[in-house]
C-alpha positions as YAML, in Angstrom:
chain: A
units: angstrom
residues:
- id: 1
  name: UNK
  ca: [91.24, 57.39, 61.11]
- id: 2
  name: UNK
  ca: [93.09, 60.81, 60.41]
- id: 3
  name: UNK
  ca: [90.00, 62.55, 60.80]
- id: 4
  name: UNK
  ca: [89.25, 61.13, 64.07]
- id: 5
  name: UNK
  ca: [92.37, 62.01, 65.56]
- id: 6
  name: UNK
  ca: [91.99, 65.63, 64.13]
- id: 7
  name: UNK
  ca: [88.59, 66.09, 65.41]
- id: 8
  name: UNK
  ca: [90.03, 64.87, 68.77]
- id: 9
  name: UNK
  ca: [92.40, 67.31, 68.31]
- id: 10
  name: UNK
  ca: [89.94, 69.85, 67.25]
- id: 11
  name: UNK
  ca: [87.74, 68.77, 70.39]
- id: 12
  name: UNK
  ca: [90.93, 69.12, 72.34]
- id: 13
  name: UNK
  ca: [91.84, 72.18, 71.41]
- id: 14
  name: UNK
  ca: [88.30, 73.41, 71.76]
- id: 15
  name: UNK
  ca: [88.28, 72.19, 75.31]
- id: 16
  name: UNK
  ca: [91.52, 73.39, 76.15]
- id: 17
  name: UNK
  ca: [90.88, 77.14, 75.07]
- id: 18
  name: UNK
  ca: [87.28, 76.95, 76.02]
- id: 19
  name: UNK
  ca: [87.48, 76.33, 79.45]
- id: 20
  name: UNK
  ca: [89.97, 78.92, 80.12]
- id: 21
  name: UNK
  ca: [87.44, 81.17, 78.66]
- id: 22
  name: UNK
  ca: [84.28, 79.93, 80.32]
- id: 23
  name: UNK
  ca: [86.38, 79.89, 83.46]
- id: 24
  name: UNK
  ca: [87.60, 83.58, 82.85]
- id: 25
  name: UNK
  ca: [83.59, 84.27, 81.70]
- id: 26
  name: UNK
  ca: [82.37, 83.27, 85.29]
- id: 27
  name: UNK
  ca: [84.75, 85.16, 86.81]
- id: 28
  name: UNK
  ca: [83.98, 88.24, 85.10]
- id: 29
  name: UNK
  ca: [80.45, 87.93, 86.01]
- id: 30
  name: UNK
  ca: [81.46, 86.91, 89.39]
- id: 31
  name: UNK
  ca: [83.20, 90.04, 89.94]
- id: 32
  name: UNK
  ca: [80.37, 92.41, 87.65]
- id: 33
  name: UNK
  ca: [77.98, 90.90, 89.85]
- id: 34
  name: UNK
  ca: [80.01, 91.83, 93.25]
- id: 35
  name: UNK
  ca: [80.65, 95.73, 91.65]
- id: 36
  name: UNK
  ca: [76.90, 96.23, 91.88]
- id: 37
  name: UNK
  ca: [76.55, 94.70, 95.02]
- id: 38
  name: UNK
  ca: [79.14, 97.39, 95.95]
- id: 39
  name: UNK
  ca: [77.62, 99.88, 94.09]
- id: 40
  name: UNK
  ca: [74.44, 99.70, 95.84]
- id: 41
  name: UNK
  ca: [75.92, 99.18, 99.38]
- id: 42
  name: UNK
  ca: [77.84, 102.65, 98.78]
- id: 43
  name: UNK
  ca: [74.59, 104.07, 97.31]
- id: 44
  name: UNK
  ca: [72.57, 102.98, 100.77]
- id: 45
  name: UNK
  ca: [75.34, 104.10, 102.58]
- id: 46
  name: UNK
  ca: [75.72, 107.61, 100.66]
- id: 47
  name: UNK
  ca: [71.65, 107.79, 101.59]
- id: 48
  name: UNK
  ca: [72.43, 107.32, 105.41]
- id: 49
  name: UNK
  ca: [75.51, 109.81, 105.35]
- id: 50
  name: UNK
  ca: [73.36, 112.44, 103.83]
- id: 51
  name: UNK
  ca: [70.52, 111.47, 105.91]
- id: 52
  name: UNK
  ca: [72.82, 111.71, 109.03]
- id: 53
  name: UNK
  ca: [74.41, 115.19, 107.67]
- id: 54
  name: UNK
  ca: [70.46, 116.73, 107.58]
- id: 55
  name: UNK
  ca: [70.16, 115.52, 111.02]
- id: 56
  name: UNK
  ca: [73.21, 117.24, 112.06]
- id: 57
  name: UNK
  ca: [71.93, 120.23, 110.51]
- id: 58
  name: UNK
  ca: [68.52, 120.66, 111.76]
- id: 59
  name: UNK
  ca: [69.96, 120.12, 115.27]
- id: 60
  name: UNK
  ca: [72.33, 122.91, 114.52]
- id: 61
  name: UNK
  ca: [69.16, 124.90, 113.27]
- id: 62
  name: UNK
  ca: [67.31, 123.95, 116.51]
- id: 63
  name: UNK
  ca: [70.50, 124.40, 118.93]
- id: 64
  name: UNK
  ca: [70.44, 128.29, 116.99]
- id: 65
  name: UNK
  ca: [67.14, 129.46, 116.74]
- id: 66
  name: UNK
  ca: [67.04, 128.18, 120.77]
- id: 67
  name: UNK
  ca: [70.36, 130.29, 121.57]
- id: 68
  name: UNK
  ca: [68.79, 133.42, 119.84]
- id: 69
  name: UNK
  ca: [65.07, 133.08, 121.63]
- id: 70
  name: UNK
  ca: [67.29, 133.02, 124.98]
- id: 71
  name: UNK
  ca: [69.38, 135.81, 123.50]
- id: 72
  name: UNK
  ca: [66.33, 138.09, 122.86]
- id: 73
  name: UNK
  ca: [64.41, 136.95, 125.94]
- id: 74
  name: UNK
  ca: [67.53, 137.89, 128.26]
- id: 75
  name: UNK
  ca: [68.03, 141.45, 126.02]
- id: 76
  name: UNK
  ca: [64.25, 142.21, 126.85]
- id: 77
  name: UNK
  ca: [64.93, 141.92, 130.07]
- id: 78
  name: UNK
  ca: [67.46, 143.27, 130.61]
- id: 79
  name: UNK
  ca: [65.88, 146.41, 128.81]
- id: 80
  name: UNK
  ca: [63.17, 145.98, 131.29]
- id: 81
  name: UNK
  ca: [65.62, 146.32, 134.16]
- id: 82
  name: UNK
  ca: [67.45, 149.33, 132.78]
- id: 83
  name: UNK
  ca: [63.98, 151.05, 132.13]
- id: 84
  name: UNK
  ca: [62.98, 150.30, 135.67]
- id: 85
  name: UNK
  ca: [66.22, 151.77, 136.78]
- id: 86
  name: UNK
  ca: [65.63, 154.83, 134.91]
- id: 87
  name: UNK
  ca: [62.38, 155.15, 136.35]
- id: 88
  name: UNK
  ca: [63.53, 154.62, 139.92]
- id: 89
  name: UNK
  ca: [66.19, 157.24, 139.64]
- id: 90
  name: UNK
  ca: [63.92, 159.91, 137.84]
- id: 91
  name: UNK
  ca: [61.43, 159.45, 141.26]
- id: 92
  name: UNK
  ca: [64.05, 159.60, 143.17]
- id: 93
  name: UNK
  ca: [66.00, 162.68, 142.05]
- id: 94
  name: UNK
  ca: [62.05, 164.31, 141.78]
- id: 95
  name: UNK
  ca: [61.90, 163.29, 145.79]
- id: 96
  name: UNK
  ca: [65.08, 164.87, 146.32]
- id: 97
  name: UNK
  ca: [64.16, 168.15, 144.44]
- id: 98
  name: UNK
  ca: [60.86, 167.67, 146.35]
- id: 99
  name: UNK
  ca: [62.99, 167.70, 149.38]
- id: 100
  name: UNK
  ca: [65.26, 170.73, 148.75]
- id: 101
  name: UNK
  ca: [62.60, 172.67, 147.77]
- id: 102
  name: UNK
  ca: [60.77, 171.60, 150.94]
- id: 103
  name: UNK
  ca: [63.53, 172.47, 152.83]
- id: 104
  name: UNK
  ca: [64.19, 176.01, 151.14]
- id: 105
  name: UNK
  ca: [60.72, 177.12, 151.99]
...
């Protein structure tokens, strides 16, 4: 009969740290589980920042390369103009010495 009670004490005791331990088990793995759920979600979400960062970028890239066609486009012409100009007051200072020589004779 003393053995009985001590393995019912021994099953007792065995119960009564065991469960405590299984219980603190599944909540570890409860939790280890949810860290690489998280994990992953800030992984994907890492992914879509960088993605979003390259998008920003190559807009800037665009928005630049655009800025400095119009740049170069509105320089030419404006070269154009100003050699035009040049050209319209060489004829007409050549008229004008036409003129005064015209009107010397």
């Amino acid at each position: 009969m003393f053995s009985n009670i001590n393995l019912c004490y021994f099953i007792a005791i065995l119960f009564g740290v065991g469960i405590p331990v299984l219980i603190f088990k599944i909540k570890f793995w409860e939790q280890s589980a949810r860290v690489i759920e998280l994990e992953k979600k800030l992984a994907q979400l890492e992914n879509e920042y960088h993605a979003e960062q390259e998008l920003k970028l190559a807009k800037l890239e665009k928005n630049f390369i655009m800025g400095k066609n119009r740049y170069e486009k509105t320089m030419r012409t404006l070269n154009y103009i100003k050699d035009k100009q040049i050209e319209l007051i060489q004829k007409s200072e050549n008229y004008k010495n036409k003129l005064e020589q015209e009107i010397e004779k």
